[in-house]
N, C-alpha and C positions, 0 to 999 in steps of 0.2 A: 124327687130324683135329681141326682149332682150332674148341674150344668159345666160345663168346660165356657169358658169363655174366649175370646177369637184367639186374645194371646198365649191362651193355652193350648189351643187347635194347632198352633204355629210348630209351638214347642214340640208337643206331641207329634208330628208329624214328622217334623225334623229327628224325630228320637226312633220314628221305628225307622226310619232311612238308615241309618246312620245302623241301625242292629243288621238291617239286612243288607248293607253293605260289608258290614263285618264278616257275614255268615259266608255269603259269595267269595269276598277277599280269604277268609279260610279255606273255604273250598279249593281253590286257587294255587294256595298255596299246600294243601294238603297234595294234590293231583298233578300239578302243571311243572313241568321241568325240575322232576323230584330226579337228582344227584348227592345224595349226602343232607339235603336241605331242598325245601319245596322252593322254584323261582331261585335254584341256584345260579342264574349267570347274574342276574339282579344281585345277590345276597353275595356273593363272590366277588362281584365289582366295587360294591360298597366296602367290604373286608379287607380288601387288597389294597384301597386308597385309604382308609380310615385310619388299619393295623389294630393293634391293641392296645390298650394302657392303661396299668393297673393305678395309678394316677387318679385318672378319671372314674374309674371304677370305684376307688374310694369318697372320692368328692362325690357321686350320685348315693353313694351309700348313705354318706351324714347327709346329706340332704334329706333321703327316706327316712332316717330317725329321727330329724328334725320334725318332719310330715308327721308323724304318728308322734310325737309328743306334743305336736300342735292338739292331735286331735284327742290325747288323752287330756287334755287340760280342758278341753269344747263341751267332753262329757262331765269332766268336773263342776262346770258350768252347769250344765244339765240338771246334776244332780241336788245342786244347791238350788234351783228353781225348784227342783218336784221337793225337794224340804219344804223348803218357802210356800209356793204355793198350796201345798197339801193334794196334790193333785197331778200325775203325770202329763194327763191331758192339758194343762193349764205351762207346761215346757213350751218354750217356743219351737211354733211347730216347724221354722227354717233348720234348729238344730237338730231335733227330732228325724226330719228329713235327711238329716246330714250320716245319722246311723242309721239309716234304707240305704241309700249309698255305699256305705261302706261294706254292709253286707254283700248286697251285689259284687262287690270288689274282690272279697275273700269266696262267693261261690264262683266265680268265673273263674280264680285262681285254680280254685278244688278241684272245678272241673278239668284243665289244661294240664293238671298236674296228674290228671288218669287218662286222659283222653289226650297223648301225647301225639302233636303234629310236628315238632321240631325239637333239638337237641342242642343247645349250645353248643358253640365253635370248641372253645376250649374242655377240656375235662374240668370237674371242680370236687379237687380231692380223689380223683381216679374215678370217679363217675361221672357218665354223661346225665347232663340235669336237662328237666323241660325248661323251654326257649320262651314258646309259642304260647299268647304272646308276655310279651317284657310285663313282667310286675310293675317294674320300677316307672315305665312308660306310663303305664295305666294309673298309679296312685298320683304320677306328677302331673297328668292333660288331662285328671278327673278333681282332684281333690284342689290344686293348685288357681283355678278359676272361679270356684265356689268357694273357695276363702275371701277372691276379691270381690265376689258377692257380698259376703258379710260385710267386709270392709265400706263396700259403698249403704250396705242396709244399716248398719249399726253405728256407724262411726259420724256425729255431724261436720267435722271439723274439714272441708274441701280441700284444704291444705296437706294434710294427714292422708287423706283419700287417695291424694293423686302420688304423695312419696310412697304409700305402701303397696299402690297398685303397680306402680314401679317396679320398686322391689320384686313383687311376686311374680312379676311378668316377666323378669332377667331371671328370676329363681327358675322359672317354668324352663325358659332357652335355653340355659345353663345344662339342666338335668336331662330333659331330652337328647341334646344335643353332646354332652358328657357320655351318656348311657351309649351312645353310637360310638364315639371314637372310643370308646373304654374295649371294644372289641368283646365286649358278654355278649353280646345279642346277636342275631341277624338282623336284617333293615328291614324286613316282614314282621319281625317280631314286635318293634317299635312302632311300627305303623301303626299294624294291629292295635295295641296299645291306646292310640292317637283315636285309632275312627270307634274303637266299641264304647271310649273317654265321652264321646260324642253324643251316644247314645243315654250313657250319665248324667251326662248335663244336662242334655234335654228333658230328661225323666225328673230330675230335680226343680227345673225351671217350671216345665208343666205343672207341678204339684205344689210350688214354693206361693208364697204372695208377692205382690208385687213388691 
């Protein structure tokens, strides 16, 4: 029988919080001071001071194609192992992990994109698109920390470790932080984004090696 071990009790633990604060924070925002957007005085206050900017909107964009051609190149990796190896199972099982992840990522989109709780501020092309939560949120506070995962799993070189974890760690501020003044989202959208990221991580850490 598969034992967890403490630092996986930790992860785990941390990971269903982190889901059911999601769940409640939707709730929330589904139900609580719905005017146009759930937590309108919140999501209005932040809009009014942020504005919008198509600017910034572009820049989190390349960043997300950036992000997915990261991860198209991770699978190519992947699959030059199951060559090699002869064996799927014989992938490493951090990258392996890394496509559970990603699934998660596209069924929680699926799902927000049927089970519509918010509407973008702006129209996009004469139609109002789902908000709830920010894609762009979720791919950058999910994918972007499990990259410097690897970084510190794969890479020996401490020198190398700490400019890339840099880097990915301004990349992360950047996008988040872009994705809000770019005015696409509401500030529940982003969160959201932020805390279900959370529950990712933790799912990944629980199940990753050390």
């Amino acid at each position: 029988m598969f034992q967890f071990s403490k630092r996986q009790k930790i992860w785990l633990i941390i990971g269903i919080l982190s889901f059911v604060t999601f769940v409640v924070f939707t709730l929330i925002v589904a139900f609580v001071d719905v005017n146009q957007v759930g937590l309108s005085h919140l999501n209005q206050f932040f809009l009014q001071r942020c504005g919008q900017n198509g600017v910034w909107e572009w820049v989190t964009d390349i960043i997300g194609y950036c992000l997915i051609l990261v991860l198209l190149c991770l699978l190519i990796c992947q699959i030059v192992q199951w060559v090699r190896r002869k064996s799927l199972f014989r992938v490493d099982r951090n990258l392996l992990l890394l496509d559970v992840i990603c699934c998660c990522l596209v069924v929680v989109y699926i799902f927000f994109e049927i089970v519509v709780v918010n509407y973008r501020p702006l129209l996009e092309n004469g139609k109002a698109e789902a908000s709830y939560p920010s894609s762009h949120a979720m791919l950058f506070a999910t994918l972007l920390p499990l990259l410097i995962w690897q970084v510190w799993y794969y890479i020996k070189s401490k020198s190398w470790r700490i400019v890339l974890t840099v880097i990915l760690v301004c990349v992360l501020f950047v996008g988040l932080v872009g994705r809000l003044l770019s005015g696409i989202h509401w500030f529940t959208d982003i969160l959201a984004g932020i805390i279900i990221s959370g529950a990712f991580n933790s799912l990944y850490m629980c199940l990753s090696k050390k």
